[in-house]
N, C-alpha and C positions, 0 to 999 in steps of 0.2 A: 446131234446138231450139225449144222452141216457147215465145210471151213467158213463160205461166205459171212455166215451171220459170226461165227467165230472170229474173223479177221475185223468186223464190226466190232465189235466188241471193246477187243484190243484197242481199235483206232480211239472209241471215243474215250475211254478210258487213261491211256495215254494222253489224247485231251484235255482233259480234266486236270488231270494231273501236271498237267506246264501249267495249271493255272494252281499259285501257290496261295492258302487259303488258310495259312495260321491262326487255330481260333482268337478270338477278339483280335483280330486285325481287320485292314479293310479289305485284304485278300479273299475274304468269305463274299464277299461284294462280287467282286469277278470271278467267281466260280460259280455262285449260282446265277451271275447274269451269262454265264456260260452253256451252263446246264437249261437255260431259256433257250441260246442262240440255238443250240443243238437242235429242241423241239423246236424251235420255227424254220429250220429246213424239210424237217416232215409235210408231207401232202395236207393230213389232216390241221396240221394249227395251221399252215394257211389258208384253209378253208375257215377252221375257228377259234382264231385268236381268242377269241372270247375263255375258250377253256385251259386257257394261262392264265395262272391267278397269282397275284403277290400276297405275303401273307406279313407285312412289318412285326420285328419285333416292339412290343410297346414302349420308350421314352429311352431307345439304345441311342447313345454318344455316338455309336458309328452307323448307325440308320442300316444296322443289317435287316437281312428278310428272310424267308425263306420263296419257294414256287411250289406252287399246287397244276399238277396237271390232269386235266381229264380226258377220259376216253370214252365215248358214246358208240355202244356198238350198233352197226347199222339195221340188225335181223332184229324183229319182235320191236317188243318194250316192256323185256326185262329189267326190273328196278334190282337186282343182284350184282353188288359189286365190290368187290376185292381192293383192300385199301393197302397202299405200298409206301415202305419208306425211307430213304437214305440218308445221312448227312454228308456235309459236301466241305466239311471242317477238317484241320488238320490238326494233333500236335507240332510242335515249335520244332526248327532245322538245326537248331545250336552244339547238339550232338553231331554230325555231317564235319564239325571242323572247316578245314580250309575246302573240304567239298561241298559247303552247304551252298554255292553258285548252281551245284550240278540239282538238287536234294530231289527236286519235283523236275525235272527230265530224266525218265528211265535210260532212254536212251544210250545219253551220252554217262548217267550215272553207272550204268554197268558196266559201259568200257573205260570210265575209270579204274573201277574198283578192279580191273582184270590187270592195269598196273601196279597196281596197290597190294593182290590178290594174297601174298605173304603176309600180310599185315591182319588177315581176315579173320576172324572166329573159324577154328577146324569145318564145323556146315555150313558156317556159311559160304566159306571158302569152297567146298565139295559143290552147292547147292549153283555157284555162279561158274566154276569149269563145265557143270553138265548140260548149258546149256536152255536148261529148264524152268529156269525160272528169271524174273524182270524184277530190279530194284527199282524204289523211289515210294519218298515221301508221303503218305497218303494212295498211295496205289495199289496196296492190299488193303489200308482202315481207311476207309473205306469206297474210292471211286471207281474200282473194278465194280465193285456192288452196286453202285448208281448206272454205271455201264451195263450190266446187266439189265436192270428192270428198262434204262430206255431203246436200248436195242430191241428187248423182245414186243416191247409196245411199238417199237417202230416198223416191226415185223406186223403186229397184228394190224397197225391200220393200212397196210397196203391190201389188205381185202377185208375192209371194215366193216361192209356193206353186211360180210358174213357174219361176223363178229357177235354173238348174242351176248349179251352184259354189260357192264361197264369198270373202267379200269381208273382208280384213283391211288398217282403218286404224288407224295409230298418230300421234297430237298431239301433240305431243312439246316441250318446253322446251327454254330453251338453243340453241338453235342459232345465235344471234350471238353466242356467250360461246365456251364450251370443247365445248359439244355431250353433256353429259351425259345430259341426255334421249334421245337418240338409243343413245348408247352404253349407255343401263339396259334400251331396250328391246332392242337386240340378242339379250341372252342370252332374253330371255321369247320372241321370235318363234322360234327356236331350240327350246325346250319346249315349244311348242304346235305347231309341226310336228311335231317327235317324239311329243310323247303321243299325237296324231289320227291320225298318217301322213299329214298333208294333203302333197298337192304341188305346193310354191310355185313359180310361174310366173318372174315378175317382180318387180321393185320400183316403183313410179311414184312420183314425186313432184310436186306441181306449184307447186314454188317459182315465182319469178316468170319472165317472159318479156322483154327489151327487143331494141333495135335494137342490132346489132354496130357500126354505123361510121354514118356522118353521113350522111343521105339513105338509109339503110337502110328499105327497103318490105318484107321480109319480116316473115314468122310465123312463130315456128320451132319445131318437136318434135328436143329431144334427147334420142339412145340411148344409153345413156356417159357417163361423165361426168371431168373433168378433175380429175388429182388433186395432192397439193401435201406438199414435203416441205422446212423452213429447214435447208440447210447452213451452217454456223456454223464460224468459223473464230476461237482463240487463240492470238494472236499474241503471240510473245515477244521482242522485241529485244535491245542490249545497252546497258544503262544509262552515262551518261557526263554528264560536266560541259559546259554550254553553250560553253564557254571553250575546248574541248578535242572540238569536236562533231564532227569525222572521227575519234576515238576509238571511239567509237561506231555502232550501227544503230539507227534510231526504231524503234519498234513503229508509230509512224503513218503514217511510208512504206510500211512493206510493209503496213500492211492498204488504204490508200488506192490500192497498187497494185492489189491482189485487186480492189477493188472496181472499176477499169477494166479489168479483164481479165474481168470477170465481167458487171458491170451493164450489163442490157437486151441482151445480147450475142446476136445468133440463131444465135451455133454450138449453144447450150445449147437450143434449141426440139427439140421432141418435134413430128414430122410423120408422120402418120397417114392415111391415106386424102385426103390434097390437105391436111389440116385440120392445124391449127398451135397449138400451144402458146405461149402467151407467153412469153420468155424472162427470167430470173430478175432480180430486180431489189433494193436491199438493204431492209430494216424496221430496220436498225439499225448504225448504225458508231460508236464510241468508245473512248476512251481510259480505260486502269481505273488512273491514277493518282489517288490519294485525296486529294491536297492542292496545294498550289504549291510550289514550287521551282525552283531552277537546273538543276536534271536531268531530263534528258532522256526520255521514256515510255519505260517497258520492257516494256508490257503493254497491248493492246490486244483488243477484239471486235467481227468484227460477222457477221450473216449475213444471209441472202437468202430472198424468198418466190421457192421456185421449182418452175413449175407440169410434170406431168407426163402425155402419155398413153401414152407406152410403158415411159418408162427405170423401173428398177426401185431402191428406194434402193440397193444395190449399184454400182450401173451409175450413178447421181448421185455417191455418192461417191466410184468412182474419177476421174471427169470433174474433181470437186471437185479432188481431189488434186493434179491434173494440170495446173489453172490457176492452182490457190496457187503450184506448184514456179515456173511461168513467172514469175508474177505477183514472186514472191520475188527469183527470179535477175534480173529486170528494176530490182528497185528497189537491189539490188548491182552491178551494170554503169552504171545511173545515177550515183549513189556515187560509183564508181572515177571517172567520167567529173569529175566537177565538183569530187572532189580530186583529181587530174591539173591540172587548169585551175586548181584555187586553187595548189598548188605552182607553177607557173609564174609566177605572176601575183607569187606573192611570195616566190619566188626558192629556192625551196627543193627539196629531192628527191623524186623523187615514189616510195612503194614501194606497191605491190597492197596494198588493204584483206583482210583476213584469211578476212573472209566468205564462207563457204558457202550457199546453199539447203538449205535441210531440211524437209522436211513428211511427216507420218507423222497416221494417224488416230488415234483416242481408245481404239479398242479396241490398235493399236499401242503407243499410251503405258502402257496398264493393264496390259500384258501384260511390258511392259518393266520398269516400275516393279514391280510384284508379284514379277516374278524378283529382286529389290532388298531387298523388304521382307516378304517373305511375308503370311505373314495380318495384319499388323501395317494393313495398306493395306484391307481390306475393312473393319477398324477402326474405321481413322479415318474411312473413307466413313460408314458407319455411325452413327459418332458426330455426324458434318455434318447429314446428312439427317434423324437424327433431334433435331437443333434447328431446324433448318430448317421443319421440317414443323411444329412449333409456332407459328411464325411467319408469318401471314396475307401478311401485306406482302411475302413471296419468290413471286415466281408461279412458275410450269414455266422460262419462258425461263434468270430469272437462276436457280433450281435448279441445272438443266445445267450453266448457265457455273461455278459456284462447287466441283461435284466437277472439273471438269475442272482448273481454278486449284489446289484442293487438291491434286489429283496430281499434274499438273505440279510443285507446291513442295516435294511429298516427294523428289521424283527427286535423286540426285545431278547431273545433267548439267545446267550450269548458259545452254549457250549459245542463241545463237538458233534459234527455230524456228515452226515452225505447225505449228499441232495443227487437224487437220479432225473435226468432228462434227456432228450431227445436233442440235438444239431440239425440240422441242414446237411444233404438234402436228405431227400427218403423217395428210393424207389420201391413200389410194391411190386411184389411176386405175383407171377401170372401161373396161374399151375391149370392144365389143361387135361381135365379127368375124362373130360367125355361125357360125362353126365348130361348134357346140354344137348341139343339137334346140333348148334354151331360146333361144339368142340367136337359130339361123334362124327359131322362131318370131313371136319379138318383133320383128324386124325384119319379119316379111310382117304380123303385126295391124296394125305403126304406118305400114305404108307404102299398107295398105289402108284405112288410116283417114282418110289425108290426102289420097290420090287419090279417095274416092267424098264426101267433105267440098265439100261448093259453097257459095261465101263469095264476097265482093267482096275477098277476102286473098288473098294469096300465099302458100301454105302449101307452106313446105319443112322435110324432115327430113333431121338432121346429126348428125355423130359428136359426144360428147361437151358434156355441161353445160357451158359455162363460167366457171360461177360454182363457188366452193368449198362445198362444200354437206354433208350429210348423208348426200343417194346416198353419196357413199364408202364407207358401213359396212355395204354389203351385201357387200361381200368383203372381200379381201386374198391377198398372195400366197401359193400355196400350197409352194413351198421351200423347204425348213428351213434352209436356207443361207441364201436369204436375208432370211428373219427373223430367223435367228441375227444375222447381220451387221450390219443392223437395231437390234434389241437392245444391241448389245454398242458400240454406235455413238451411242448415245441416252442418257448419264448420265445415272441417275435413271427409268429405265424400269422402272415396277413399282411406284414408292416418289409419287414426287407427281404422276407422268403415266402412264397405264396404257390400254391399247385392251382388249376383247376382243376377241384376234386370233381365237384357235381357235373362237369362234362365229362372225367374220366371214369365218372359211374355211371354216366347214360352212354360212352360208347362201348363199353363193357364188351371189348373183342376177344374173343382166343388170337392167340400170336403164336409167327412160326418164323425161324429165321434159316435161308438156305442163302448160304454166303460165299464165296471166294476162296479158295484155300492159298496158305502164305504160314509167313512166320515170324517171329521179331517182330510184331506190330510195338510202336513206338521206340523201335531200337534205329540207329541209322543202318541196318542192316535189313530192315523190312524188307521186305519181299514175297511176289506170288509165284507159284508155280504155274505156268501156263496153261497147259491142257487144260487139267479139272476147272479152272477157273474160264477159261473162253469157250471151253467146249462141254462139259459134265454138267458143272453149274447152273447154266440158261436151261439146259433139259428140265432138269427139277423145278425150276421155277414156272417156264411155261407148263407143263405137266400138273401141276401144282396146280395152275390157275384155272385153265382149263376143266382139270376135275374139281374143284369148287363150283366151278363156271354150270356145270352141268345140270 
């Protein structure tokens, strides 16, 4: 790639990044009316504005958006065209300290830290002597990568006329939050395939890029992307006086058992082509009793981030199911064990604790309870969610847990049990076999891309983004089972957390992401390395589109 379009690169990139754009702030405002002004200095949108699109997110308090840019190439009237996409959000500067003034100007943030430079993490400290590399804010996650995709399109339209295809990016907000930006352009990418008849290829994104493990030398292009779904578990015990505590089962046993039958466990890994999924780990374990007292938890939650490239939520939550029943029966066998051992100790009889295991899912409890209470139970959901929904300070997670709580309290049945369900949010896995014309495509552009690419890099390509990302929303499963199951598994699906599925099953893309290389993303030590990222990077990607293009 040659320095010119390299020192582009940089420029708009650096750019971008003076403009500070902390998710849910109004900063997201001025970076993608940024990332507009950029595109209206090009030839082409002042020929046609028209192919600057705004894309509002729907009923946001801060009236974010994101921009849809098109590019019409001027050879033929190829309907083939390559959809791209970045976000233009940033995590929060609060880490930065008394340099969070400097956080989003590289510039001046590197020759800070060259004062500072003793105070540094050992690489990071190495990484800012050598030269090599540029701090700040969002300038590895990800507006180097927005820089990318509009430099090389500002490359393509100074001879557009040649240009056979068409080229569609979307800047999108949100995407360290809830991903709204992504999820408002979905259904628009969707109507402008349809109204044109364009025939979308792929998705690329070019989030960021790092090292997988320690002394990692590669550069990596991912096809796929890893995708992510919190199984959540409601735990109910049987309430009892401290006094009298073999009476009783904790709600905090059995959920602290789940979580050692579950956490970091690699039976739970999704292995794909050699390539491996992280295994599920917890974001949250607690106790839902409201105050103090002598009695014992009767109510507990937690769930798990846990990452997928094959299993499908169906196929997670029977697994789910299957480890709470153990997870359960193990914290009642414990039990028996240690009141067996206090009756001897203090002389008394010992008789079997009463406990069974029970674990049933959410759509099992709904179905249970409703033969109970007929529509009196849609009701009172109804009634929940819509106080709820007035109320800012309930996010998606606690939403879910609280229909789930509500129905569980309608139920007559009063005894122990776990309730298995699904949270907010859910990204599905995109896993890219080839099987398809699109994906054997996509697989020979990016594997031609990387092999005729001459770098002083190691340039390998691999299944699967690892990072949770955005790619996700170019598909979803196409089952009706099981999205049903899905759905009916997910309290509050529809009401405070919502996907377009049926648009993310009609654009049904393979995805590839060739990103930036850096480090510490969301650390205040972020950073990219130069070269690969102004000059290696844009290779790939043009190369990339190009051979699609073809």
């Amino acid at each position: 790639m040659n320095k010119k379009l390299a020192a582009r690169i940089e420029e708009i990139a650096v750019r971008l990044t003076n403009q500070l754009s902390v998710v849910e702030t109004a900063g997201e405002l001025n970076a993608v009316q940024e990332v507009h002004n950029i595109f209206m200095e090009m030839d082409y949108y002042k020929k046609n504005p028209q192919d600057l699109q705004w894309v509002h997110v729907p009923n946001d308090k801060l009236g974010r958006k994101s921009l849809i840019a098109r590019m019409r190439g001027g050879k033929g009237n190829s309907k083939k065209t390559i959809v791209m996409i970045g976000h233009i959000d940033t995590v929060g500067i609060s880490d930065y300290g008394v340099l969070k003034d400097f956080a989003h100007r590289p510039y001046e943030l590197t020759e800070e830290f060259k004062k500072v430079a003793s105070t540094l993490p050992p690489e990071a400290r190495k990484d800012l002597e050598s030269g090599e590399y540029l701090f700040g804010r969002g300038l590895f996650d990800m507006k180097t990568g927005d820089a990318i995709i509009m430099a090389v399109m500002e490359e393509i339209q100074k001879d557009i006329e040649n240009f056979e295809g068409n080229l569609i990016y979307a800047a999108v907000c949100d995407e360290e939050s809830n991903s709204f930006g992504m999820l408002s352009v979905v259904p628009e990418l969707v109507k402008i395939r349809d109204a044109e008849g364009l025939d979308y290829l792929a998705l690329l994104d070019t989030d960021y890029m790092t090292s997988e493990y320690e002394g990692d030398e590669n550069k990596y292009v991912y096809i796929g992307t890893v995708g992510k779904l919190m199984p959540s578990f409601y735990v109910v015990g049987k309430e009892t006086h401290v006094g009298e505590s073999f009476k009783g089962i904790d709600a905090n046993q059995i959920a602290s058992a789940i979580t050692c039958r579950i956490n970091l466990n690699a039976d739970f890994c999704d292995v794909a082509e050699g390539e491996v999924s992280l295994p599920p780990i917890t974001l949250k374990q607690r106790d839902l009793k409201p105050e103090y007292s002598v009695q014992t938890v009767q109510y507990a939650n937690l769930f798990f981030n846990y990452a997928t490239h094959t299993s499908t939520p169906d196929e997670v939550l029977e697994k789910m199911i299957k480890a709470a029943d153990e997870a359960f029966q193990s914290s009642i066998d414990n039990l028996n064990t240690q009141y067996e051992r206090f009756c001897k100790l203090a002389n008394r009889q010992y008789k079997k604790l009463p406990w069974k295991s029970r674990v049933i899912s959410y759509e099992e409890l709904y179905n249970t309870v409703k033969a109970e209470l007929g529509d009196k139970l849609d009701a009172k959901i109804k009634e929940l969610s819509d106080k709820m929904l007035k109320d800012e300070s309930i996010d998606q997670r606690d939403f879910a847990l609280k229909i789930v709580e509500l129905t569980h309290h309608l139920w007559s049945d009063r005894e122990p049990i776990v309730i298995v369900y699904f949270t907010p949010p859910y990204y599905p896995h995109i896993y890219v076999e080839g099987k398809r014309p699109k994906e054997k495509a996509l697989l020979e552009a990016v594997a031609d891309a990387v092999n005729t690419t001459k770098s002083d890099y190691k340039l390998v390509y691999k299944k699967f983004f690892p990072y949770i990302s955005d790619l996700s929303y170019a598909a979803a499963p196409k089952d009706p089972k099981i999205i049903e199951n899905f759905k009916n598994n997910m309290p509050g699906f529809g009401t405070k957390y919502d996907l377009p599925l049926e648009d993310m099953q009609k654009l049904d893309l393979p995805v590839l992401d060739i990103g930036a290389f850096g480090k510490d993303a969301h650390r205040f030590t972020e950073r990219i390395e130069k070269k690969y990222s102004f000059e290696v990077a844009p290779v790939l990607v043009y190369k990339t589109i190009m051979n699609l293009l073809k």
